[in-house]
N, C-alpha and C positions, 0 to 999 in steps of 0.2 A: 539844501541838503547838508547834515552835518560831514565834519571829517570822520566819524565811525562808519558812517552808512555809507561813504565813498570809499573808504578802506575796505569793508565787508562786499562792496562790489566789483570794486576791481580784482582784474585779474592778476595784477604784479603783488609779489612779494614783498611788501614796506620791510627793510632794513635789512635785505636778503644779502648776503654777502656778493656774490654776483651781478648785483646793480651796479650798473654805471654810473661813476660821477657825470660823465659830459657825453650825451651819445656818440659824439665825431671822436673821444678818447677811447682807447681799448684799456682801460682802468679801474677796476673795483676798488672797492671800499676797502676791503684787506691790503691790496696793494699800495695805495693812498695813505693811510695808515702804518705802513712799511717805511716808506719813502720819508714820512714825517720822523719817523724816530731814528731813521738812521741818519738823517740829516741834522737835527736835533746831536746826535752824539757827536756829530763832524764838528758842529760848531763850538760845541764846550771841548773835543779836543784842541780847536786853533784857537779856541780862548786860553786854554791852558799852557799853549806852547807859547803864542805872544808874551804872556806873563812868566813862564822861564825864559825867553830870550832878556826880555827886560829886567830881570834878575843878573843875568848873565853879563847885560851889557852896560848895566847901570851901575853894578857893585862886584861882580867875581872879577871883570877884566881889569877895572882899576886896583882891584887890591893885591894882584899880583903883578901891575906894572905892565901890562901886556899895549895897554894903551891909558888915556887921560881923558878926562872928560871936562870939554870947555865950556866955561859958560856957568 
C-alpha cells in the first residue's frame, strides 16, 4: 500500500497542529516550534553577551587601567 492510500485512510490528521510529537509528551507541533525559536534567540543572546564581556575584559578594562592582562 502506498503512503497516499494510507494517508487517504487513516483517520488522523497528517501535519494537524494538535499532533503529538511523543504520545507519553503533552506537546504539539506549535509548541515544539515555540520552544525551538525561543531557545534559538537565548543562545544568540548568550552568544552576544559572552562576546561583549570579552570585549570588555579583553580591551575597555586595560585601557582604562582598571586591571592588566597577563600573559
Amino acid at each position: 500500500m502506498g503512503e497516499a492510500k494510507r494517508r487517504k485512510n487513516s483517520p488522523e490528521e497528517y501535519g494537524e497542529d494538535t499532533t503529538k510529537i511523543l504520545p507519553w509528551v503533552p506537546i504539539t507541533k506549535t509548541q515544539a516550534g515555540q520552544f525551538v525559536a525561543i531557545t534559538t534567540r537565548g543562545a544568540w543572546i548568550g552568544i552576544g553577551m559572552m562576546v561583549v564581556a570579552w570585549i570588555i575584559i579583553r580591551f575597555i578594562g586595560p585601557a582604562f587601567h582598571w586591571w592588566e592582562i597577563v600573559g
